[in-house]
C-alpha positions as CSV (number, residue, x, y, z in Angstrom):
1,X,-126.4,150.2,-96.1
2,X,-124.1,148.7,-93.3
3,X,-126.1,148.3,-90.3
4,X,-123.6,150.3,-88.4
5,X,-123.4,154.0,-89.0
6,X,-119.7,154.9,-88.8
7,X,-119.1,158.2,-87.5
8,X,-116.1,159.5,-88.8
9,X,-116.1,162.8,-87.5
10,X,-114.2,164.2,-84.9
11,X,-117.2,163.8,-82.4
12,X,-119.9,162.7,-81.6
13,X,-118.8,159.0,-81.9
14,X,-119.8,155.3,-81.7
15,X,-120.4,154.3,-78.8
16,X,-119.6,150.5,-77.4
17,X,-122.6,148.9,-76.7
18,X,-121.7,149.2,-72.6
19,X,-121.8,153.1,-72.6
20,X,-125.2,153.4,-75.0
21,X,-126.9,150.7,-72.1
22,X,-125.7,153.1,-69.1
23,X,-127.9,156.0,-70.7
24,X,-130.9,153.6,-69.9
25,X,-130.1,153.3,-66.2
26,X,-132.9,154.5,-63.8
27,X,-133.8,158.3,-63.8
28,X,-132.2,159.9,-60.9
29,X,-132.6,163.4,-59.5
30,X,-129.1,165.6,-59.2
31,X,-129.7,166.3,-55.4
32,X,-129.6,162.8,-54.3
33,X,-126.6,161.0,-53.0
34,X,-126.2,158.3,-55.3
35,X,-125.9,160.9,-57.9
36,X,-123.8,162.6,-55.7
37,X,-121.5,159.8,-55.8
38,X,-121.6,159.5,-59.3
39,X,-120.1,162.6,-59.9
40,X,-117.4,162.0,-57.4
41,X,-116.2,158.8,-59.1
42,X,-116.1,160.5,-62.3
43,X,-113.8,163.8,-61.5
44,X,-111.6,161.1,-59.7
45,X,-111.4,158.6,-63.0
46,X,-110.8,162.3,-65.1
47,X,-107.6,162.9,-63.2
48,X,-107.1,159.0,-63.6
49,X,-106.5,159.5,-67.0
50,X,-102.9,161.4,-67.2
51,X,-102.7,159.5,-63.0
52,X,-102.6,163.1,-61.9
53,X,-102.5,163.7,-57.8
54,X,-105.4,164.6,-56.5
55,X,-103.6,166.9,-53.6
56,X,-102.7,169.0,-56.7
57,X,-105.0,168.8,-59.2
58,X,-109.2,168.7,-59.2
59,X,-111.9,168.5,-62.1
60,X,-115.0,170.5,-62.3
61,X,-117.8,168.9,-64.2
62,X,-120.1,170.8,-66.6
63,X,-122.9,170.0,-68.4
64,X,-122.9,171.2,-72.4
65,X,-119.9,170.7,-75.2
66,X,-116.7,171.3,-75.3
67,X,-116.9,175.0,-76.7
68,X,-118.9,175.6,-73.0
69,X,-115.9,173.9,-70.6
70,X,-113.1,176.5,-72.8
71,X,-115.4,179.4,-72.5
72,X,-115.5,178.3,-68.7
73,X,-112.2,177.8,-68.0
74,X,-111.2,181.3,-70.1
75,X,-114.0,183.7,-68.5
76,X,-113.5,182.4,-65.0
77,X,-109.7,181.8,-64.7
78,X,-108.1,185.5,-67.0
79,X,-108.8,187.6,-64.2
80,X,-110.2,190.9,-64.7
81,X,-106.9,192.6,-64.2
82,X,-105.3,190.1,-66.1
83,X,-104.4,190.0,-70.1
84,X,-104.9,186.6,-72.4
85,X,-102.4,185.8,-75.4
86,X,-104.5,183.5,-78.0
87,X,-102.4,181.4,-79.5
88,X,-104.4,180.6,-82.9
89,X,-103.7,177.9,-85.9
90,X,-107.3,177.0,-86.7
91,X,-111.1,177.6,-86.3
92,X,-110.8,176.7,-82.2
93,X,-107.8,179.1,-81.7
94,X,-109.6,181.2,-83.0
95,X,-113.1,180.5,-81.2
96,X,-110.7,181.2,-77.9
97,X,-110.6,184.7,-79.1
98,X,-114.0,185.3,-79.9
99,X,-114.8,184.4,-76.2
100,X,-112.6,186.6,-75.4
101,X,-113.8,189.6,-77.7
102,X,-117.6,188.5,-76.6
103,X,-116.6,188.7,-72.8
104,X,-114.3,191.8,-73.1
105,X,-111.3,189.8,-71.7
106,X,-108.5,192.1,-72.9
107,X,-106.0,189.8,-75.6
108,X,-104.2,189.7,-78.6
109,X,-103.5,187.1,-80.6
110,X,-100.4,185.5,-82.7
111,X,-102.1,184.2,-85.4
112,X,-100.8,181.6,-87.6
113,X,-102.3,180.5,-91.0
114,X,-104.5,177.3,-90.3
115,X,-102.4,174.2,-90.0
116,X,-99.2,176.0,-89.6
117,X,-96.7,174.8,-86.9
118,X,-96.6,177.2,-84.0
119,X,-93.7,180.2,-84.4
120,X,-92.2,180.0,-81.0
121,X,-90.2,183.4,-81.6
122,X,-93.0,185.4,-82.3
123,X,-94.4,183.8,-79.2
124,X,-91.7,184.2,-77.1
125,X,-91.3,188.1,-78.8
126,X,-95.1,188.9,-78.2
127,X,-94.9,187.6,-74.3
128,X,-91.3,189.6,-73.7
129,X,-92.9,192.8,-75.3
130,X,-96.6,192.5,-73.2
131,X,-95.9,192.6,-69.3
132,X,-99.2,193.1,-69.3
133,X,-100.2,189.6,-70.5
134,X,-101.2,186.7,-67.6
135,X,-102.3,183.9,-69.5
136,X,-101.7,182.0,-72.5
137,X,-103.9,180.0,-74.5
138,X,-103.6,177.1,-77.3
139,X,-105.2,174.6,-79.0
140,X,-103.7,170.9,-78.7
141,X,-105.7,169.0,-81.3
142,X,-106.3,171.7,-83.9
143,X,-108.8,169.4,-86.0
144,X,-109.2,172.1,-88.7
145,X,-106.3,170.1,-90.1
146,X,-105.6,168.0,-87.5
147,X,-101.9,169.5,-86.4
148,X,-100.8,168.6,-83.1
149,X,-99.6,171.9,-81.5
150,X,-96.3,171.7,-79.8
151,X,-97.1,172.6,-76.1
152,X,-94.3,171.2,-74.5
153,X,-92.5,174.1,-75.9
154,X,-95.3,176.4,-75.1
155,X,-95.0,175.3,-72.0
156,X,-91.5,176.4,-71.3
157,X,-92.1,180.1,-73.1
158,X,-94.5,179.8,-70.2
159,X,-92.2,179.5,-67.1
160,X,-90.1,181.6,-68.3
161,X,-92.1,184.6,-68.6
162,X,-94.1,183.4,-65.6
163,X,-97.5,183.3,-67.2
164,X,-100.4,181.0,-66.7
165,X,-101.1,178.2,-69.2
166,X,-105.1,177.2,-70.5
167,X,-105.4,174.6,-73.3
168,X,-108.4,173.5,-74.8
169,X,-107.6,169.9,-74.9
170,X,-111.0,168.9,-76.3
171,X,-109.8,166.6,-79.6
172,X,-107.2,165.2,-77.6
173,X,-107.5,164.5,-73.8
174,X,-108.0,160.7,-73.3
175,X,-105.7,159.9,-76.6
176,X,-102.7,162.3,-76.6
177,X,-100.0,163.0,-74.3
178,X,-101.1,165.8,-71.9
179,X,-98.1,166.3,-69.5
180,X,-99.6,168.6,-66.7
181,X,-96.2,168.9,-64.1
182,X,-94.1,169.1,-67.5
183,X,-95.7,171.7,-69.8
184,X,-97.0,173.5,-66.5
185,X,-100.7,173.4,-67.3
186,X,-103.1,175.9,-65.1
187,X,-105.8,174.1,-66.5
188,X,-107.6,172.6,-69.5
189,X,-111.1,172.0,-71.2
190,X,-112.3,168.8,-72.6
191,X,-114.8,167.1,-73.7
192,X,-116.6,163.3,-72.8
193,X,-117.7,162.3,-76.6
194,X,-114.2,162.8,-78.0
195,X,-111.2,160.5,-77.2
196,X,-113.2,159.6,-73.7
197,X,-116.1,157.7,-76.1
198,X,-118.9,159.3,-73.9
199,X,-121.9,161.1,-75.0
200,X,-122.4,164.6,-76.3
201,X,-123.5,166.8,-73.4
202,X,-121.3,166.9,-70.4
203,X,-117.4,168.1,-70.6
204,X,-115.0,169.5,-67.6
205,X,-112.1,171.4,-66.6
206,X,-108.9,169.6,-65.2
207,X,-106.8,172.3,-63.2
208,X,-104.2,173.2,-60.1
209,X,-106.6,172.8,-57.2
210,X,-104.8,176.0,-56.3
211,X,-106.0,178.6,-59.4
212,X,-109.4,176.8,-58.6
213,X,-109.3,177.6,-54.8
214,X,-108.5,181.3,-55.1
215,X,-111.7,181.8,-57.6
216,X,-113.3,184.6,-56.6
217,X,-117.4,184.2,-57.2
218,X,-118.4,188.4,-56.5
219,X,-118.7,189.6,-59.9
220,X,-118.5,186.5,-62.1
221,X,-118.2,187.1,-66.0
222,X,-121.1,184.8,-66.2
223,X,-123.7,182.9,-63.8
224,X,-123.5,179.4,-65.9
225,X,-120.1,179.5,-66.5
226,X,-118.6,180.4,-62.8
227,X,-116.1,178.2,-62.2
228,X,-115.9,179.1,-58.7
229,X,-119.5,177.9,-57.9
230,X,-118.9,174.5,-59.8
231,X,-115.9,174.1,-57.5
232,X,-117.5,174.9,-54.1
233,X,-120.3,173.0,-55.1
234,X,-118.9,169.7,-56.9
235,X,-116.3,169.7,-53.7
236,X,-119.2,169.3,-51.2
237,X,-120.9,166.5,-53.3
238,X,-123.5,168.9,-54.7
239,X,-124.4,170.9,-58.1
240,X,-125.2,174.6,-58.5
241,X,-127.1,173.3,-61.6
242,X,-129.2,170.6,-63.2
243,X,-127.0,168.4,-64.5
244,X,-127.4,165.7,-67.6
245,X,-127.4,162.8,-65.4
246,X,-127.6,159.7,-67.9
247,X,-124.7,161.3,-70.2
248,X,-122.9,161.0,-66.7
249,X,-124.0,157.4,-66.5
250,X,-122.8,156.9,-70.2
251,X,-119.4,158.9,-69.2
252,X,-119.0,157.1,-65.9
253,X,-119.3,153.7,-68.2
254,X,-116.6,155.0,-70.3
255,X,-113.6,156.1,-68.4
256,X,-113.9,152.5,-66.5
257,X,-114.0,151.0,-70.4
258,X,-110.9,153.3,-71.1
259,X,-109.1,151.8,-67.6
260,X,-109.7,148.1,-68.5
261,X,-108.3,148.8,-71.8
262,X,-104.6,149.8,-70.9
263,X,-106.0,153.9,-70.5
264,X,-104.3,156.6,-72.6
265,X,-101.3,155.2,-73.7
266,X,-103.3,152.2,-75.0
267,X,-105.8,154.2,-76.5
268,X,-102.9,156.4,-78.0
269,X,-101.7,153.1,-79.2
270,X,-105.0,152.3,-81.0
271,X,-105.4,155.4,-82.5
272,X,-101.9,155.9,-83.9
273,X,-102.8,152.2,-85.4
274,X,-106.1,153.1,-87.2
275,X,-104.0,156.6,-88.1
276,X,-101.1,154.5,-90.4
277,X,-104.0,152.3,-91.7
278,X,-105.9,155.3,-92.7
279,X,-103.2,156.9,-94.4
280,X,-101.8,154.1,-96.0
281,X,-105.0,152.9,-97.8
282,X,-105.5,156.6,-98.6
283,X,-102.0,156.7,-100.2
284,X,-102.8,153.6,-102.4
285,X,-106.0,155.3,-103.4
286,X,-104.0,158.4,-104.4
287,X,-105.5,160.8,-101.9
288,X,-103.2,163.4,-100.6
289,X,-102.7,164.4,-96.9
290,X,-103.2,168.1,-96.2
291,X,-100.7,168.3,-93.6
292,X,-97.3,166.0,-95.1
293,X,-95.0,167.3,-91.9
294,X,-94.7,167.9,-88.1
295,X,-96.8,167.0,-85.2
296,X,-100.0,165.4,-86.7
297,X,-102.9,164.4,-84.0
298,X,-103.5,160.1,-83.6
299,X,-107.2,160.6,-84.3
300,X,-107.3,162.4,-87.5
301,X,-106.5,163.3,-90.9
302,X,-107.0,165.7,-93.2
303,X,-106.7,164.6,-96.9
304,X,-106.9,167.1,-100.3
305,X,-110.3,166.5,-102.3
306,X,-109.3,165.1,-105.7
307,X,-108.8,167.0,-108.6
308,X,-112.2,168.0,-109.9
309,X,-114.1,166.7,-107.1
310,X,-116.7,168.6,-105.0
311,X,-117.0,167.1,-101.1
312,X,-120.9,166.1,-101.5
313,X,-119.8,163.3,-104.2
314,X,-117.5,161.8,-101.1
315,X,-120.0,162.3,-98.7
316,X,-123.0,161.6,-99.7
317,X,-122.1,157.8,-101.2
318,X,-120.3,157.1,-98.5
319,X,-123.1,158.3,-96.1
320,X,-125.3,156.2,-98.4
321,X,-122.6,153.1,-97.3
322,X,-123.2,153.5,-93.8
323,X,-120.0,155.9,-93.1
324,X,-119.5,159.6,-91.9
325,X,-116.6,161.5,-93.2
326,X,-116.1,165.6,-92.9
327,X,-116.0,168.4,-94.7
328,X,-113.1,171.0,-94.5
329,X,-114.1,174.5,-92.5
330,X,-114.1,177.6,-93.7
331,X,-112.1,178.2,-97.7
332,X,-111.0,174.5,-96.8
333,X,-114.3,172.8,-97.4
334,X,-113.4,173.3,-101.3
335,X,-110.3,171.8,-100.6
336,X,-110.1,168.5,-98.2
337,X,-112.4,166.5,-96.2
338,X,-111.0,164.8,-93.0
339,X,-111.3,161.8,-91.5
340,X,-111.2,160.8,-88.3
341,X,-111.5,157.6,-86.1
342,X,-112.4,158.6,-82.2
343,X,-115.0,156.3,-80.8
344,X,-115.7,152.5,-81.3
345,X,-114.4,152.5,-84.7
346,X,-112.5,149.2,-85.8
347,X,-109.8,148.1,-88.3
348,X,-112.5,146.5,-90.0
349,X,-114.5,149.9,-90.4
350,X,-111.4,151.3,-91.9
351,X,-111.1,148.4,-94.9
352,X,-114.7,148.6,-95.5
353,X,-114.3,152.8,-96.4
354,X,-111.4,152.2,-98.7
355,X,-113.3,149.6,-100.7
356,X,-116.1,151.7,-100.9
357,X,-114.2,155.2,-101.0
358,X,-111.8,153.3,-103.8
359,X,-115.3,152.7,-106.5
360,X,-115.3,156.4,-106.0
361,X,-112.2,158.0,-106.1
């Protein structure tokens, strides 16, 4: 076996050697100032990223995955009064409106199958039908399949009808191009051991200082998952809660590794490098993508099994040669596996799987 586990999975990830040393820094409690100013510096390098003003914009930090900063952002932000339209292509669309159904936000849903492009005129249809409806929410990196969902255009059906805008941007902020002003973004939820290359256990919400300023915290959906008291709280330098403090260290470590590196457009850059390397070698091995058209993600790809091959004979000699590869969700595990290349994950990595991947394929 390598000595390097490659994880090549759409998170957790490799981690450079600088983030894994900054979990080791010295225990600190949450209530003291240095801490304090940890978490400062790390909302202001999150709104770095996409160089978004911070008279306009703020980010609340959380501590769980990226499944807790949507559910956050979705019960604190839909109002009770107010109606959500799920937008849905995949398992985390569809996760959107299970937190919905579990909080009793009032919804409905345009469902698509998995992997198909977004149909902006039954979008458009279903928001100039429902006056009812105040917020709209998508997936941008569907990784079921790894489609890209078209936002932009989201976005507009968005001004138009005047509704809010909530994406879970876990798969892709840090990587992809987010454009807040553009697309009119209310907010979004992401995660730190995606495209960031942090460590499981913290992710945030980025969002118009404005929708988080008129929060209201009497009657909260939920005591954890308040945005309102993060916000008070994280302004003044302080935490309601406990928070993970060395997966801040790590995630601190990382968004200053992403800075020296160029930031997102460079990291896009890297990604959509790996991605044509990926899917050439998979295209001289004969492997098929899933998704052949439209707006594919830069960090992953979703190839067919081969004929007559179950997912455990990829996986499991593969594992055995030191690499991490994933299954497809739901029917789709007998059908693909994906592959995807957030993290520390090299060129070299890539031409070590094909050989390997080749003796078995």
């Amino acid at each position: 076996m390598e000595d390097k586990l490659v994880l090549l999975n759409p998170g957790p990830v490799n981690l450079t050697s600088r983030v894994r040393s900054a979990l080791t820094k010295p225990d600190l409690c949450h209530r003291e100032p240095e801490f304090s100013r940890l978490q400062s510096n790390i909302r202001s390098a999150i709104l770095g990223v996409y160089k978004l003003s911070k008279k306009d914009y703020g980010s609340v930090l959380l501590t769980g995955s990226g499944t807790l900063a949507v559910e956050s952002m979705i019960t604190s932000l839909v109002p009770p009064n107010g109606k959500l339209l799920v937008v849905e292509n995949g398992v985390y669309g569809e996760r959107i409106k299970r937190i919905a159904q579990t909080h009793g936000i009032e919804h409905v849903a345009v469902a698509h199958q998995w992997g198909e492009e977004l149909d902006v005129a039954r979008i458009e249809a279903q928001l100039a039908d429902d006056g009812a409806i105040s917020h709209v929410a998508a997936v941008h990196h569907e990784t079921t399949t790894g489609r890209l969902n078209n936002l932009a255009v989201v976005g507009v059906l968005c001004r138009r009808h005047k509704k809010a805008l909530l994406i879970d941007a876990v798969s892709s902020f840090g990587s992809e191009d987010i454009r807040f002003d553009e697309w009119g973004i209310t907010a979004c939820a992401a995660s730190a051991n995606k495209c960031l290359h942090g460590a499981p256990g913290v992710s945030f919400v980025v969002g118009r200082r404005t929708s988080f300023a008129g929060l209201k915290a009497e009657n909260p959906r939920s005591v954890y998952l308040d945005l309102s008291g993060y916000w008070q709280e994280q302004e003044r330098g302080l935490s309601p809660f406990t928070h993970a403090v060395h997966i801040f260290y790590a995630l601190n470590e990382a968004l200053e590794e992403l800075e020296e590196v160029g930031g997102q457009v460079a990291r896009k850059e890297h990604y959509q490098g790996l991605a044509s390397l990926i899917r050439d070698r998979a295209h001289d091995a004969g492997l098929s993508r899933h998704l052949a058209s439209g707006m594919l993600a830069c960090s992953l790809t979703a190839f067919q099994l081969p004929p007559n091959t179950l997912y455990r004979q990829l996986h499991d000699p593969l594992r055995e040669a030191g690499f991490v590869i994933y299954a497809g969700q739901g029917d789709l595990s007998k059908t693909m596996f994906r592959i995807a290349h957030m993290g520390n994950v090299t060129e070299d990595d890539i031409e070590r799987l094909f050989v390997h991947l080749g003796s078995i394929v």
